[in-house]
C-alpha positions as CSV (number, residue, x, y, z in Angstrom):
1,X,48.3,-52.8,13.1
2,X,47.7,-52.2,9.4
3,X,50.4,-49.7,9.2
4,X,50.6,-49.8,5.0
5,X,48.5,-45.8,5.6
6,X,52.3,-44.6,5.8
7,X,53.0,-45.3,2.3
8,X,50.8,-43.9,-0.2
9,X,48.5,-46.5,-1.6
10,X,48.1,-44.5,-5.0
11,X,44.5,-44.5,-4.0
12,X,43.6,-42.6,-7.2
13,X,43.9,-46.2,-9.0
14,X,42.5,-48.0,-6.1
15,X,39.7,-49.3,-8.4
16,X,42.1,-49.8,-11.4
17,X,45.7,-51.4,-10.0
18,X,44.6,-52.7,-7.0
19,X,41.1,-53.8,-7.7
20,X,39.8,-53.3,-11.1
21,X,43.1,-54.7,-12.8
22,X,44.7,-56.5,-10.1
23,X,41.5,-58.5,-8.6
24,X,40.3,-54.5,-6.7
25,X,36.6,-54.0,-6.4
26,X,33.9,-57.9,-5.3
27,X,28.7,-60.0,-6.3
28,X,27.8,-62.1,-9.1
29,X,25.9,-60.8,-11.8
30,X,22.5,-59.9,-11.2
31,X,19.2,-60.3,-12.4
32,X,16.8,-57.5,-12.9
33,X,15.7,-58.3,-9.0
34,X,19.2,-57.3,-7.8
35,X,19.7,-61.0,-6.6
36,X,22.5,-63.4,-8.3
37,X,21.4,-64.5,-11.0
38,X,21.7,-67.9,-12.5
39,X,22.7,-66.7,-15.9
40,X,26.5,-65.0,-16.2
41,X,26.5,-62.7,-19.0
42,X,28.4,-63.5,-22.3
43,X,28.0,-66.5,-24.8
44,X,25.9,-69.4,-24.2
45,X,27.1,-73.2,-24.4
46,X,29.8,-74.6,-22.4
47,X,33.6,-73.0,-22.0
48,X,36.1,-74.3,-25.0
49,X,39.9,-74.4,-24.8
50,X,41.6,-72.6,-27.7
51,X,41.6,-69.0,-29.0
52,X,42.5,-65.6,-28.4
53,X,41.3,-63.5,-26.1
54,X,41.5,-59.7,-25.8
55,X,41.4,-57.7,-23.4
56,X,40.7,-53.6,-24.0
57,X,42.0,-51.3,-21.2
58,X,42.7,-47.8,-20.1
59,X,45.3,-48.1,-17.7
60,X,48.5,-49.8,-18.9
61,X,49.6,-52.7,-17.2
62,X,52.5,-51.2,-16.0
63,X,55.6,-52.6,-13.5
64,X,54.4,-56.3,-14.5
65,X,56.7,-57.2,-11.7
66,X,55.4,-59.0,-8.6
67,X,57.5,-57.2,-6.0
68,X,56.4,-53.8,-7.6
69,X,52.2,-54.7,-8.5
70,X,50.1,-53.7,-5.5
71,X,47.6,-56.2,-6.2
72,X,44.6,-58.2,-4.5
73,X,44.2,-61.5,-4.2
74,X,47.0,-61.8,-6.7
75,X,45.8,-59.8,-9.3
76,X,43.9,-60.2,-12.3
77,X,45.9,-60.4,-15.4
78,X,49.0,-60.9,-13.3
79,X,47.3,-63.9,-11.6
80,X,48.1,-65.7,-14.9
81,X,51.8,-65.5,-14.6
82,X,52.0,-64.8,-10.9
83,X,50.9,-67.9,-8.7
84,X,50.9,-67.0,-5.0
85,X,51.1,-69.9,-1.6
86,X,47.3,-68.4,-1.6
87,X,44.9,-66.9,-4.1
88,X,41.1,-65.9,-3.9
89,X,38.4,-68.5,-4.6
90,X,37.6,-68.0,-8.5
91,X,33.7,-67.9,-7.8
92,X,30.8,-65.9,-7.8
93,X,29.2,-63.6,-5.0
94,X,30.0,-64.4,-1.2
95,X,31.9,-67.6,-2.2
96,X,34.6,-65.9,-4.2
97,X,35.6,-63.7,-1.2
98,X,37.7,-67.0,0.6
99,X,41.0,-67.3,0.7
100,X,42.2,-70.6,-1.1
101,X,45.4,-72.6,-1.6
102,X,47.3,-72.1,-4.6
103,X,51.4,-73.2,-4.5
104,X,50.8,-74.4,-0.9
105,X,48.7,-76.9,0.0
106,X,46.6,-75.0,2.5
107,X,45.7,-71.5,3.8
108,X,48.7,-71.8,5.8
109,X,49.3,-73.1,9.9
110,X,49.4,-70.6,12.6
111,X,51.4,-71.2,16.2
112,X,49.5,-70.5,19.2
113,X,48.9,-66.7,19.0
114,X,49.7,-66.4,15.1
115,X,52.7,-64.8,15.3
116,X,54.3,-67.7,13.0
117,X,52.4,-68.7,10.0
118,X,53.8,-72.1,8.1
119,X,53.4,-73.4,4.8
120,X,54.0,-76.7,2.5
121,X,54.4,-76.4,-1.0
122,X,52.4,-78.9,-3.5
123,X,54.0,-81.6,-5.4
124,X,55.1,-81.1,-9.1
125,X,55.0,-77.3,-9.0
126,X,57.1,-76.4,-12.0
127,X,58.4,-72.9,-13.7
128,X,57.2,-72.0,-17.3
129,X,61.4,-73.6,-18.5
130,X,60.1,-76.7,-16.0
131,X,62.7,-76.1,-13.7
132,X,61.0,-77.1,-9.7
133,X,59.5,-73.9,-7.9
134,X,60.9,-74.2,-4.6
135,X,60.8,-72.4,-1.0
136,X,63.9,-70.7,-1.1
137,X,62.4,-68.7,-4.5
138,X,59.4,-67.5,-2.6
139,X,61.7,-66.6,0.4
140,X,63.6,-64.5,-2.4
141,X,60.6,-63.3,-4.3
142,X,59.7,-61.3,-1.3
143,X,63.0,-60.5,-0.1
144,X,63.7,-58.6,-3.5
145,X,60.4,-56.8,-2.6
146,X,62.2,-55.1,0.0
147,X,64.5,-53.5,-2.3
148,X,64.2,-50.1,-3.1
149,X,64.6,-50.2,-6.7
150,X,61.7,-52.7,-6.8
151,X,59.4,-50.5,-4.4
152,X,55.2,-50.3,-5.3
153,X,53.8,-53.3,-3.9
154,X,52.0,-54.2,-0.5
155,X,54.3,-53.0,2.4
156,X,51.9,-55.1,4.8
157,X,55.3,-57.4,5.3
158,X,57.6,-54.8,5.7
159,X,55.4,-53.4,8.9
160,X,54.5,-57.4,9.9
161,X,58.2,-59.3,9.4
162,X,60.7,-59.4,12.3
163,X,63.3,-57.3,10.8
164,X,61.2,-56.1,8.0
165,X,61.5,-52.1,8.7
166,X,65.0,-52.5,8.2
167,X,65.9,-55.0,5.5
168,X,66.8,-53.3,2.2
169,X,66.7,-56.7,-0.2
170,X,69.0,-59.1,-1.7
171,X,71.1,-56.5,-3.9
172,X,72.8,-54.6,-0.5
173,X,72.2,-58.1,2.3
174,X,75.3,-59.3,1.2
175,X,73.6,-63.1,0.6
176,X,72.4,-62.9,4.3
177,X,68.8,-62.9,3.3
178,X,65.8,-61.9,6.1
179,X,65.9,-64.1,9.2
180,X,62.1,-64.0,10.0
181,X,61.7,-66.3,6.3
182,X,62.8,-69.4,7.6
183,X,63.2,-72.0,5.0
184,X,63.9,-75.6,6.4
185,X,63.9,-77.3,2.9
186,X,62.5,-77.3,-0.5
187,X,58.9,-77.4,0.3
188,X,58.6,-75.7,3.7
189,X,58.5,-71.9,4.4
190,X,57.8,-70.2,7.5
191,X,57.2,-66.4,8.5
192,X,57.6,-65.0,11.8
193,X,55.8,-61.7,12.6
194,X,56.0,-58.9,14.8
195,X,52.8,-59.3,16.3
196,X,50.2,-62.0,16.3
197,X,48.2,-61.2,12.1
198,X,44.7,-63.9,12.0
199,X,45.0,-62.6,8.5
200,X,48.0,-63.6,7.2
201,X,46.2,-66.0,4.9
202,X,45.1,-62.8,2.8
203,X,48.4,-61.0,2.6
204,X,50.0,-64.5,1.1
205,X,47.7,-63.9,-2.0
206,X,49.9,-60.6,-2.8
207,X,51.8,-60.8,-5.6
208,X,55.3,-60.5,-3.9
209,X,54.6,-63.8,-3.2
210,X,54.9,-65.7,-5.7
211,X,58.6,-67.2,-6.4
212,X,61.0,-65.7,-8.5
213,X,64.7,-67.8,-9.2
214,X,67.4,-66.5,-7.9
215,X,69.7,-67.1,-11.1
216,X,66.9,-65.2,-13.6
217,X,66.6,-62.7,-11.8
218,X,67.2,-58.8,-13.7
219,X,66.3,-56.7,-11.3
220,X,64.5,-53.3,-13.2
221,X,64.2,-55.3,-15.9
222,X,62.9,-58.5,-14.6
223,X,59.1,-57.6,-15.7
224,X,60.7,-57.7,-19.8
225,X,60.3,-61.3,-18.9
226,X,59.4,-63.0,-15.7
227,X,59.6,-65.7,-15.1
228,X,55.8,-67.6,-14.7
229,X,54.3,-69.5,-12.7
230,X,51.4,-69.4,-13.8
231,X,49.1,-70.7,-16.9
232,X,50.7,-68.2,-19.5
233,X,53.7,-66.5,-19.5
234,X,55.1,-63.4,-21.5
235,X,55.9,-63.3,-24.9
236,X,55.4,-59.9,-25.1
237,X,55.6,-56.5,-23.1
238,X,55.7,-53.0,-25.0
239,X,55.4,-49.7,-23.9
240,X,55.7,-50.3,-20.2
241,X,52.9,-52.4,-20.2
242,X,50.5,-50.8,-23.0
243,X,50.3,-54.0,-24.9
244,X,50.9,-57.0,-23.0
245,X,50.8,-60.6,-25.0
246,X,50.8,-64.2,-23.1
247,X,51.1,-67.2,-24.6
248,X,50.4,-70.7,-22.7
249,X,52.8,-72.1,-20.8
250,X,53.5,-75.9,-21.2
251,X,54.5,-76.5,-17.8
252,X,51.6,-75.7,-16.0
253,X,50.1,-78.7,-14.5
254,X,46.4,-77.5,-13.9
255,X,46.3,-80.9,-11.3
256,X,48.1,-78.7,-9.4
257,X,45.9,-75.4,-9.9
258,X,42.1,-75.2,-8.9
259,X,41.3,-72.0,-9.1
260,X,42.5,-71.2,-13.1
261,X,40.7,-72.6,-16.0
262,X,43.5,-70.9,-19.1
263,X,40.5,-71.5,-21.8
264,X,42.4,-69.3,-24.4
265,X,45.2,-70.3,-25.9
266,X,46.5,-66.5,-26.1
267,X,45.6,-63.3,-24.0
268,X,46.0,-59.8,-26.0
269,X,46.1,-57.4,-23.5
270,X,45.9,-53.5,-25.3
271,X,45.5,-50.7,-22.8
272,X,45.9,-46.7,-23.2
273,X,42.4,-47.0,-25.0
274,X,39.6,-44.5,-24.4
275,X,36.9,-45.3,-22.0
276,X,34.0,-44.9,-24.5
277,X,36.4,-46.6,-27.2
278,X,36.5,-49.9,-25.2
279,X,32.7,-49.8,-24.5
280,X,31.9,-48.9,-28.4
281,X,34.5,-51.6,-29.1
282,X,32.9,-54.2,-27.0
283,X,29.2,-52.9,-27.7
284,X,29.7,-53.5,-31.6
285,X,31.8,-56.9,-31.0
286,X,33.3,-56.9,-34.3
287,X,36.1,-58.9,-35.4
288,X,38.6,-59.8,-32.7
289,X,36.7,-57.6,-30.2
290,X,33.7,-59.9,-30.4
291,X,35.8,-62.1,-28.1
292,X,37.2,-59.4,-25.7
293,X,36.8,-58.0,-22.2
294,X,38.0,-55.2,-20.7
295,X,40.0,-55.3,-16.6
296,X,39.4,-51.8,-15.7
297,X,36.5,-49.7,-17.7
298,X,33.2,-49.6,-16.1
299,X,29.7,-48.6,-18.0
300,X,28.8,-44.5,-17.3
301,X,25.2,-43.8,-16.8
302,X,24.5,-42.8,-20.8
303,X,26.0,-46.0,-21.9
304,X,23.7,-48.0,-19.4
305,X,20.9,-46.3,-20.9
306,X,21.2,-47.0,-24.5
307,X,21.9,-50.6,-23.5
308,X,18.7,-51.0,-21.3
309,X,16.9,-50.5,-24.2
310,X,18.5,-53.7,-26.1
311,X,18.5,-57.1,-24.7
312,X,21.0,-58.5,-26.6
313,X,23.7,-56.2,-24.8
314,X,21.9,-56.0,-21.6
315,X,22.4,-59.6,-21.5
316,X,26.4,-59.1,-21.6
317,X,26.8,-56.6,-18.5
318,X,27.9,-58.3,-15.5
319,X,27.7,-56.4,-12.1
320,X,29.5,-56.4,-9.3
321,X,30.7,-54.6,-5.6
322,X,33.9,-54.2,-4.3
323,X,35.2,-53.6,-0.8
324,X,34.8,-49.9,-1.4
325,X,33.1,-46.9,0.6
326,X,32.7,-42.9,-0.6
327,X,32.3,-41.1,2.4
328,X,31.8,-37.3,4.2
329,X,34.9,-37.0,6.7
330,X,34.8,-34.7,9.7
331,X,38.5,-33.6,11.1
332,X,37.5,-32.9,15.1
333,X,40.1,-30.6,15.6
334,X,38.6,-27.8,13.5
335,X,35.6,-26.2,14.5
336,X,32.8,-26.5,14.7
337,X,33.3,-29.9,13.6
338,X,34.6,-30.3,17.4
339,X,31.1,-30.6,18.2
340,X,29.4,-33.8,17.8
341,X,25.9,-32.5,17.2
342,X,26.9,-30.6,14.5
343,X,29.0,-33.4,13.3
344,X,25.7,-35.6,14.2
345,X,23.2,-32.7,12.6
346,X,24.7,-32.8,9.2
347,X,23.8,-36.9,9.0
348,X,21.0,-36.4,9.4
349,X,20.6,-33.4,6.7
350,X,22.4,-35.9,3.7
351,X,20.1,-36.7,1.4
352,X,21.6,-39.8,-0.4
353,X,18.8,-40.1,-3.0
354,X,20.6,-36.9,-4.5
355,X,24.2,-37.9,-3.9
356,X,23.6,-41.7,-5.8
357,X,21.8,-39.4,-8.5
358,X,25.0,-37.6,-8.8
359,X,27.2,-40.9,-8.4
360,X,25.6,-42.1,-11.7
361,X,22.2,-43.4,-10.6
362,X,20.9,-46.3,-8.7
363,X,22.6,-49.1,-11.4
364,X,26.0,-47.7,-10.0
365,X,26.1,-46.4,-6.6
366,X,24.3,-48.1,-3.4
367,X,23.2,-46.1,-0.3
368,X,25.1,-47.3,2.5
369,X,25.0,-46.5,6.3
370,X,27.8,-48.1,7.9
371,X,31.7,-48.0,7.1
372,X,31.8,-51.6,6.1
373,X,30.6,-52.6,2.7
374,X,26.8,-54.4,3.1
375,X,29.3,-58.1,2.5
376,X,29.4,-61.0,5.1
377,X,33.1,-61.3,4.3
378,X,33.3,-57.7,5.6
379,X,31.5,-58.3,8.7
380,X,28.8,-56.0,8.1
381,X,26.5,-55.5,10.8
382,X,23.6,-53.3,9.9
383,X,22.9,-49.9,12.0
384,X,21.9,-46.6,10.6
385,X,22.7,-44.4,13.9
386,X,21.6,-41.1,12.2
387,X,18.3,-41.9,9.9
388,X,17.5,-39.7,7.4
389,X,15.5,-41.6,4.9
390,X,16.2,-41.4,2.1
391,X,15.9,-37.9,1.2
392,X,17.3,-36.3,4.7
393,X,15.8,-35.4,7.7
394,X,16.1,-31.4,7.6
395,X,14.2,-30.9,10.6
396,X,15.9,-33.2,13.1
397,X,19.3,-31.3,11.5
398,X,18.1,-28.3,12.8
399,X,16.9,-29.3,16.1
400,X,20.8,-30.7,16.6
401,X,22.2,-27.0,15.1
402,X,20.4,-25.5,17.7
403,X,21.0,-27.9,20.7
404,X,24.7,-27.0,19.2
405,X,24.3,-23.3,19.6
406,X,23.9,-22.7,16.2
407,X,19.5,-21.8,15.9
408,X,20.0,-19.4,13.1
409,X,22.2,-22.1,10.8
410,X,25.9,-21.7,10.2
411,X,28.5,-21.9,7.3
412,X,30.4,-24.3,6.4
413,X,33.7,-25.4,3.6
414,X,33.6,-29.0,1.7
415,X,36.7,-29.4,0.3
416,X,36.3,-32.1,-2.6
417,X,38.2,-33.1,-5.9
418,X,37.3,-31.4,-9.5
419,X,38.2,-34.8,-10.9
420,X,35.2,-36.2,-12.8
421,X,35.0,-39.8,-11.2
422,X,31.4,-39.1,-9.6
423,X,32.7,-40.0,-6.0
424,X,34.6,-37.2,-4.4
425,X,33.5,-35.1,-8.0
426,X,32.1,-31.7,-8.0
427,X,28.2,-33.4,-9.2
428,X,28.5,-35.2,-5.4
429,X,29.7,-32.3,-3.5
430,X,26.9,-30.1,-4.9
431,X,24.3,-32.8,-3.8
432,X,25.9,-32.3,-0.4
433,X,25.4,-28.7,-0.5
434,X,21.8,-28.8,-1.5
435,X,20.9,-30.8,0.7
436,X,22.3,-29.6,3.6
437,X,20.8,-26.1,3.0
438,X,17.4,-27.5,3.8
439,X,18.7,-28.3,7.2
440,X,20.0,-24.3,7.5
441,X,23.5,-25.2,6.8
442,X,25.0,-22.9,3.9
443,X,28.0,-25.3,2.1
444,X,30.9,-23.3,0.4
445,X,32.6,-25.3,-2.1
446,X,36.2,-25.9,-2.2
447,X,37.1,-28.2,-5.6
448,X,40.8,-29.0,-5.6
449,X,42.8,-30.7,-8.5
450,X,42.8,-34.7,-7.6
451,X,46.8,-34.7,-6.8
452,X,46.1,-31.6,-4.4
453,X,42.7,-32.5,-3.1
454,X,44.4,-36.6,-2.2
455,X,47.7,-34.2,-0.5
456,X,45.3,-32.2,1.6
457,X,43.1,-34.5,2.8
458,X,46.0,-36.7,3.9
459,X,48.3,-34.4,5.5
460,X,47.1,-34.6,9.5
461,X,48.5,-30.8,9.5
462,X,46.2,-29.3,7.3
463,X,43.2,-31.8,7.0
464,X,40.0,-29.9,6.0
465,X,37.3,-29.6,8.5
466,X,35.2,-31.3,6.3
467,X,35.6,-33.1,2.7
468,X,34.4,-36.1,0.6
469,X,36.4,-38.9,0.6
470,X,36.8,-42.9,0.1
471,X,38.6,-45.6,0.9
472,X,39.2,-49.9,-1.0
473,X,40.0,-52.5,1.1
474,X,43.2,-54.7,0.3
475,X,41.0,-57.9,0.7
476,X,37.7,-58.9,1.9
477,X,37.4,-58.2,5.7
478,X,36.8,-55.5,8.1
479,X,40.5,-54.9,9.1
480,X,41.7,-53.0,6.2
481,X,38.5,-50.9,6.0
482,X,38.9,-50.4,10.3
483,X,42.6,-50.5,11.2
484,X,44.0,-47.6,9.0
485,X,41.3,-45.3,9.7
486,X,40.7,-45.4,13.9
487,X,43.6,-46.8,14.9
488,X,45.5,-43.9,16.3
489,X,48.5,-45.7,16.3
490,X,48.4,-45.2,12.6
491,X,48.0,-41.2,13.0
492,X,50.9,-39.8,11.2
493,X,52.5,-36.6,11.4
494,X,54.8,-36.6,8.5
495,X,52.9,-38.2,5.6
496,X,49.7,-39.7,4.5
497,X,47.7,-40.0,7.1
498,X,44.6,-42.1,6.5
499,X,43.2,-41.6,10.3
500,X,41.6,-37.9,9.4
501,X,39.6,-37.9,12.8
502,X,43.0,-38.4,14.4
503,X,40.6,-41.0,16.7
504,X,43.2,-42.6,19.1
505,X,40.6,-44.1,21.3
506,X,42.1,-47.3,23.5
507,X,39.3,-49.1,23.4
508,X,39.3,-49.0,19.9
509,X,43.2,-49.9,19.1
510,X,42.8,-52.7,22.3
511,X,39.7,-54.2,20.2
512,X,41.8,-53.9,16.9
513,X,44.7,-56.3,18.2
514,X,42.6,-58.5,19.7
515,X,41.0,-59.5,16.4
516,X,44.1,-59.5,14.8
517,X,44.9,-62.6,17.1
518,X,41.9,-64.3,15.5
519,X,42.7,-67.0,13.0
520,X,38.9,-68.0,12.7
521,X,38.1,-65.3,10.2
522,X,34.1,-65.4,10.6
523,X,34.4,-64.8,14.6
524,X,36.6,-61.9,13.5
525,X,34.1,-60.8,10.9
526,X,31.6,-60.3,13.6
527,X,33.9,-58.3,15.5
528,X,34.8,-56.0,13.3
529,X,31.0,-55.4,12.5
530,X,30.4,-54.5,16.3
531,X,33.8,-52.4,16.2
532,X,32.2,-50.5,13.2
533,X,29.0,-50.1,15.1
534,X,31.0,-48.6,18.0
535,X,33.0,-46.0,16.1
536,X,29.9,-44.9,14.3
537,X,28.4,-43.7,17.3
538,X,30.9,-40.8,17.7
539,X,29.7,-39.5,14.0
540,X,33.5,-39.1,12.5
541,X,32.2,-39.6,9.0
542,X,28.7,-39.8,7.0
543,X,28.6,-42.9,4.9
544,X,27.4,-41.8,1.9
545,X,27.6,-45.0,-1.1
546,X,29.1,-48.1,-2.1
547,X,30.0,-48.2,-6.0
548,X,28.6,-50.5,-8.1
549,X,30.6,-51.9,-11.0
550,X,28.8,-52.6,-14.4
551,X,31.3,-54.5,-16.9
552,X,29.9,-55.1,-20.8
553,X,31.9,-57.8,-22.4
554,X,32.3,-59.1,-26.3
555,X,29.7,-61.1,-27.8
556,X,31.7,-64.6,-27.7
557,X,32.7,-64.7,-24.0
558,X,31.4,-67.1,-21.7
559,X,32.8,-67.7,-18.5
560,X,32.0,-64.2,-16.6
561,X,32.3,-65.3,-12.7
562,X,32.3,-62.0,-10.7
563,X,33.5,-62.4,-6.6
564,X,33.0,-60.3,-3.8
565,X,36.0,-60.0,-3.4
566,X,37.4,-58.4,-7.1
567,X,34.0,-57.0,-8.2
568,X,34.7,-57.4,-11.3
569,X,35.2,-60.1,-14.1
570,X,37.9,-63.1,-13.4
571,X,40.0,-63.0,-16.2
572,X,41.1,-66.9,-15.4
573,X,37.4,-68.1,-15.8
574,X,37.0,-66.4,-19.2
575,X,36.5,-68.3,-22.5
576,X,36.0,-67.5,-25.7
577,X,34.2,-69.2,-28.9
């Protein structure tokens, strides 16, 4: 189904590119009861029009192109250039995690068994030079994304398009374009798929979806200037995407656009800064920073402690969850990880009291039990099949070692990454370790380099036994969390391999196309909860947390609205004074 797991997914800026920057992450902000609260951080009063906003980043906006940006929900800075035939739903908590119109006029029309999804463009949809956005330059948009040249986005439509394994793009089809985009006239598009995709609906919020004309088109260099959509297009774009500047764009009807407000008149967009720079930068609020935000930097526990302690910058931290789950993965195939009561034994020996300490604390990690993020739009359905507690459950561990054949304890390798990103980091690994030798289990420690920790645990030939890992969904539901992790169709041999129990269980790949056939996405939501149920039965993993994202912002913001599906802010919401 999902077979994107044979490209790599540059997982490493999951949170940043896909999520962070692009839209990803995905609550609203909460009060001091962990509830949504009523109040968004930022300025008070109601949202002006006018002014410049900044934005303060780490990563650089790089290959602002939409057939290159592996983005969710259309992204968040590149949402307001890039508009999509569907975006997310710019509001808080559960409600932000629907797909919405934007260019067409609906969520799209499936055929019987959804193997066909149609769509109609809105009336006066213009281009930032107000030339009409038409069908034929969304059918090219994507088409270009196929080109080789142009490669980094979503390859969701190169797995789901008739003809899409094949097609190399525009520059080398000779005109002939891909048959499976049918476009009967200016307004009216068509895709025909493979196999029947209920979820087509997110996929059409990627960025290689939003139309690009023919006749501007400059291939490598088309991200200089591209052509917008959108609210704002670029005036400016040095350094590969280090500093970014849009201006408004004229054209932009907003009867035409619900979902973006374009408060400022200018977004300033300066990235290759320092974590602790931005958060200094937007603690102090001086100047032109008292009216920025940053896409991509989070608050580390020391920060969050010197702001609990002032209400004033308390008051401008918004918090949110993304689609996200750190994780212990078993491999099967190497012993004695074969065995599923040792598999079942060291579940209940985590204590995750002491792996959210070493995550950064309570304000920024969650406890979870189940694969699926604790989100409707997920379909999480709560189970704990292995209960610990909270701090582990030693003895019952022990009792499973021995049923296992293993009374007198055994030793054991986590391989994890030396990368300081308190997820798969050497602080969480160590928690692991601890705890587990309660339970009689003595932990060796294998740190790797991130770039040869992500090879190993990817490569099906030499998976560890045993190793921390995580894993972002491409949009709110349960299929991109499921499908590319126990669908043993999606095993792969040569390449990233995403499956690392190498599960190829029927059942489970029958149950995985069957609610892919499902266009009603909340009866799908509660399959995929049961499917997750189901696999965590067999103990192929130990859910460990789900992150927790806190964001500070400048003292003259207003405007924070925070999704469930992005987790962080929405850059199209944001105002300044």
């Amino acid at each position: 189904m999902f077979r994107h797991s044979r490209t790599s997914r540059r997982l490493a800026a999951v949170t940043v590119s896909l999520v962070l920057a692009g839209g990803a992450a995905a609550c609203g902000p909460k009060g001091s009861d962990g509830k949504s609260s009523g109040d968004a951080p930022g300025a008070s009063g109601q949202p002006r029009k006018g002014g410049t906003l900044t934005v303060l980043n780490n990563e650089p906006q790089s290959d602002f192109d939409p057939a290159r940006l592996y983005t969710s929900g259309g992204g968040n800075v590149p949402s307001l250039v890039f508009r999509t035939l569907t975006t997310r739903n710019r509001e808080d908590g559960a409600a932000g995690a629907k797909v919405v119109p934007d260019l067409a006029t609906d969520t799209g029309k499936a055929n019987a068994d959804a193997t066909e999804w149609t769509y109609t463009l809105k009336d006066g949809l213009t281009y930032e030079d107000g030339t009409p956005i038409t069908t034929a330059d969304i059918k090219y948009g994507i088409e270009r994304s196929f080109a080789a040249e142009l490669s980094g986005g979503a390859p969701y439509l190169r797995d789901w398009l008739v003809g899409g394994d094949t097609y190399q793009g525009p520059y080398k089809d000779g005109g002939k374009g891909l048959d499976s985009i049918v476009v009967p006239d200016a307004k009216t598009i068509t895709f025909k798929l493979r196999k029947p995709e209920g979820e087509f609906p997110f996929v059409a919020t990627q960025t290689q979806f939003a139309p690009v004309p023919k006749a501007k088109d400059t291939g490598v260099t088309y991200e200089e200037h591209p052509v917008s959509s959108g609210p704002y297009k670029v005036v400016k774009n040095e350094g590969d995407g280090e500093h970014l500047v849009l201006e408004r764009n004229d054209h932009w009807d907003p009867k035409t656009d619900e979902e973006r407000k374009a408060y400022p008149d200018t977004i300033d967009v300066r990235s290759g800064l320092d974590a602790a720079v931005i958060n200094q930068r937007l603690s102090t609020s001086s100047g032109a920073d008292a009216a920025a935000i940053t896409t991509d930097t989070n608050l580390g526990p020391a920060e969050l402690a010197q702001i609990g302690s002032d209400k004033s910058l308390a008051a401008r931290v918004g918090t949110g969850h993304f689609g996200y789950i750190n994780y212990l993965a078993f491999n099967p195939k190497v012993a004695p990880f074969d065995n599923p009561k040792v598999r079942q034994a060291i579940a209940y020996a985590v204590n995750r009291t002491s792996v959210i300490n070493a995550a950064g604390g309570s304000a920024l990690a969650e406890p979870a039990t189940t694969f699926l993020p604790e989100r409707e739009a997920f379909g999480y359905a709560a189970y704990d099949h292995f209960p610990a507690g909270k701090t582990g459950d030693p003895a019952k561990a022990k009792q499973l070692l021995a049923e296992a054949g293993f009374k007198d304890g055994l030793t054991i390798t986590l391989t994890h990454s030396t990368a300081q990103n308190r997820q798969t980091s050497p602080e969480v690994a160590t928690a692991v370790q601890q705890a587990l030798a309660a339970a009689g289990i003595t932990v060796k420690l294998e740190g790797l380099e991130n770039n040869a920790f992500n090879e190993k645990r990817w490569d099906a030939k030499n998976t560890p036994g045993f190793f921390l890992s995580r894993w972002g969904a491409d949009w709110p539901s349960g299929a991109p969390f499921l499908a590319p992790i126990f669908d043993g169709r999606q095993i792969v041999t040569n390449g990233s391999n995403y499956n690392h129990a190498q599960l190829n269980d029927p059942a489970v790949n029958a149950e995985i196309d069957e609610i892919a056939k499902l266009t009603d996405l909340s009866a799908a939501g509660k399959r995929w909860g049961a499917l997750d149920r189901k696999i965590g039965e067999q103990a192929l993993d130990v859910p460990l947390f789900h992150p927790v994202y806190k964001r500070l912002v400048g003292k003259d913001v207003k405007g924070v609205v925070i999704s469930d599906w992005t987790g962080v802010l929405d850059i199209s919401q944001v105002s300044v004074k």
